[in-house]
Every structure is written in C-alpha cells, then in structure tokens.
N, C-alpha and C positions, 0 to 999 in steps of 0.2 A: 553478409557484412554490412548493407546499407542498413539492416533492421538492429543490427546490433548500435550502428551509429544513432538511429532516429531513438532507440532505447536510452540508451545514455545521453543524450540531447535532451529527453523529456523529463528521466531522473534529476537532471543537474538543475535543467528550470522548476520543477516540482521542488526540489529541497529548499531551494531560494526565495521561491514564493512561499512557504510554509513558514519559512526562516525568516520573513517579512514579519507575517502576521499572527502566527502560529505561537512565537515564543513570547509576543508580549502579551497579547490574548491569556497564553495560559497565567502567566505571572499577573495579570489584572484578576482574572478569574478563579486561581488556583484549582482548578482543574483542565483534566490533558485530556479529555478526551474527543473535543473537538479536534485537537491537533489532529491526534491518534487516529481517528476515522480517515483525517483527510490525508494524511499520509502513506493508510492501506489503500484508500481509494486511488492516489499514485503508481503505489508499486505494481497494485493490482492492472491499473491503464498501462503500463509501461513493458507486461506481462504480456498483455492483449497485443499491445506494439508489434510484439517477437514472433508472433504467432502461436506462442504456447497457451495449446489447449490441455482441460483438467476433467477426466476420467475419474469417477468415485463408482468402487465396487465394493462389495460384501458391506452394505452400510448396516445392516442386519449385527455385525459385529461391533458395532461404535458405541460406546458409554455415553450416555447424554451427561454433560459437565466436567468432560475430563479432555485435555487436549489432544490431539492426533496430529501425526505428521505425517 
C-alpha cells in the first residue's frame, strides 16, 4: 500500500513537472521527443518505486524494429 502511494505521489509530480516544461519546450521546439524520453524515464522510475522487476526470455524470437509487448 505505502509503495502504491510513493508511486502515485511520484507519477502526479513527474506529470506536473513535464507539464511545466515539457509542453512549451515542445511547442518552441516542435519536436516531442525530449518530452517523450523524459516521461518514460518517469513511468519507468515510478515502476522501480513498486518494486516491479522485468524478466526478458526467448529474446532469440524478437524482430529487431517491430514493437513487442
């Protein structure tokens, strides 16, 4: 429960801070993909938060340039 809160604690300042700088950035710069990074790097820290870890198996089967889920 507490890690669920510090997640969404971290989410909600991470979107506000992005929401700061991120949307006029893109609009000066007309590209997103500063946001974009810094927003995975978010979810991805907030992932970390939870304690959820990421296991890749059979990577022998992955197409290089096609998405996976």
């Amino acid at each position: 429960m507490i890690r669920t809160l510090a997640v969404l604690a971290w989410w909600g300042f991470w979107t506000l801070l992005n929401g700061i700088w991120g949307i006029p950035w893109m609009y000066m710069t007309g590209r997103i993909d500063g946001l974009y990074r810094s927003a995975m790097w978010g979810a991805r820290t907030g992932v970390k938060l939870a304690g959820a870890k990421l296991e890749v198996r059979g990577r022998d089967h992955v197409q290089i340039g096609r998405a996976h889920v």
